[in-house]
N, C-alpha and C positions, 0 to 999 in steps of 0.2 A: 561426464562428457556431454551427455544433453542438456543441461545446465549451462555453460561454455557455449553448447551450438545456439543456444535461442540466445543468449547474450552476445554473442556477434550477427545472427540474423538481426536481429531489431537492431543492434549498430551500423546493418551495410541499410539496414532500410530509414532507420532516421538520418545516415550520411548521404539520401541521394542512392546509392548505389545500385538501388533495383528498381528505378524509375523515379518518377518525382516525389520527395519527400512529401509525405504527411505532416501536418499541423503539431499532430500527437501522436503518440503512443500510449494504449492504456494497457497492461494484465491485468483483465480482472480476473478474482479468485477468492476463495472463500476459507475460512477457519473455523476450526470448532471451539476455540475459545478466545479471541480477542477479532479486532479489526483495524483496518487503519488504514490511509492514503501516505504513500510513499514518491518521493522522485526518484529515479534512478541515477545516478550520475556517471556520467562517460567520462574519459579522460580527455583534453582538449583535445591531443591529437588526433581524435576520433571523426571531430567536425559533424557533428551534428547538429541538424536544422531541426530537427524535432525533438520535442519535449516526452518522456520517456517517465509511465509511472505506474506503479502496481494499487489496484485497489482491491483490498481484503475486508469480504463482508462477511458479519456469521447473524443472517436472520433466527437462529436457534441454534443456539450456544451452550454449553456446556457452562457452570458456574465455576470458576475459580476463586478460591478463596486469596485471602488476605496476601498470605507468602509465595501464592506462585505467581499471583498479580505483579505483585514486586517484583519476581525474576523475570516477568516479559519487560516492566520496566527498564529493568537494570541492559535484558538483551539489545535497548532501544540505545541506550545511552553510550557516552563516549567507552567510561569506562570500560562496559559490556562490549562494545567493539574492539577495544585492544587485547581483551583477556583473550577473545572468540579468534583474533588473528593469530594472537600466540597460541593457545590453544590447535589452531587449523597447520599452524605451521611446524610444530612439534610434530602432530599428526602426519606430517607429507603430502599435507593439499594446496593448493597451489591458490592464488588469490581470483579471484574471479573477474575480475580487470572492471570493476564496477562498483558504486557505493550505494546504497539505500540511508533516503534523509527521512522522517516523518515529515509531513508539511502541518503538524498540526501540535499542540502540547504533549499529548501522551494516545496510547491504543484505546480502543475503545471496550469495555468488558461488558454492555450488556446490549442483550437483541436488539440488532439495528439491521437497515437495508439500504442498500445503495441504487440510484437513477442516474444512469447517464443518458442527458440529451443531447442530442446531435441535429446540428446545424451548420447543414455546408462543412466546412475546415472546422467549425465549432463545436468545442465539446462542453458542457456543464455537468459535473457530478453533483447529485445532495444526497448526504446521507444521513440520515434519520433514526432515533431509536423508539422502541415502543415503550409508550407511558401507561402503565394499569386505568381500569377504571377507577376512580377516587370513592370513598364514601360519601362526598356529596352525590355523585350521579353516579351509579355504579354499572350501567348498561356504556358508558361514553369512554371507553380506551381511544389512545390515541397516537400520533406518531410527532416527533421533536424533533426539528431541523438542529441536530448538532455539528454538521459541515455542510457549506457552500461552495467550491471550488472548480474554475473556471480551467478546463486540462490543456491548455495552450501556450 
């Protein structure tokens, strides 16, 4: 049921309904084994002005290997979403009146962290993984912009 409540609060508040829409909406949140930038998707008849997206970051991460990598893939994928609805509906749970897209190829599996800036109505995320230091210079770790994504 709280599940349900916060997915209709952030639809009466990106429809206007609790004063003037925001630009965006972000969750952020964190995982101990993958990450990723998600939209949320409302149904039209929701009418929403704002854009509505969950970011999940795991700056220290748990390793997953080869086969469980592949079953967050598969949860990401078409497939993984019909099995999971049949699956929920067998079960007697009820849909959750919302869809989650990836906005990006696939989850992310190794230490990474997320920056959101803000400006004005403006949001920009980057998120970034850390790269060891190399056996050329071994004191110089460093961080790799693997997203860029403007939350508007």
């Amino acid at each position: 049921d709280s599940f349900k409540d916060l997915v209709d609060l952030l639809g009466r508040v990106g429809a206007g309904e609790r004063g003037d829409s925001p630009a965006s909406i972000t969750v952020l949140s964190g995982d101990v084994h993958h990450g990723y930038l998600a939209e949320v998707e409302y149904p039209r008849d929701r009418n929403l002005e704002s854009a509505v997206y969950q970011v999940v970051c795991s700056p220290l991460r748990n390793t997953l290997g080869a086969p469980e990598q592949l079953a967050m893939r598969l949860g990401w994928s078409r497939l993984g979403e019909r099995v999971s609805r049949a699956l929920a509906r067998a079960a007697g749970i009820k849909p959750a009146g919302v869809n989650w897209r990836l906005t990006h190829e696939k989850p992310w599996f190794e230490n990474h962290v997320g920056t959101v800036e803000l400006r004005g109505r403006r949001a920009n995320l980057k998120v970034e993984r850390a790269v060891p230091a190399g056996t050329e210079d071994p004191d110089k770790a460093r961080l790799e912009k693997i997203l860029e994504h403007e939350l508007a």
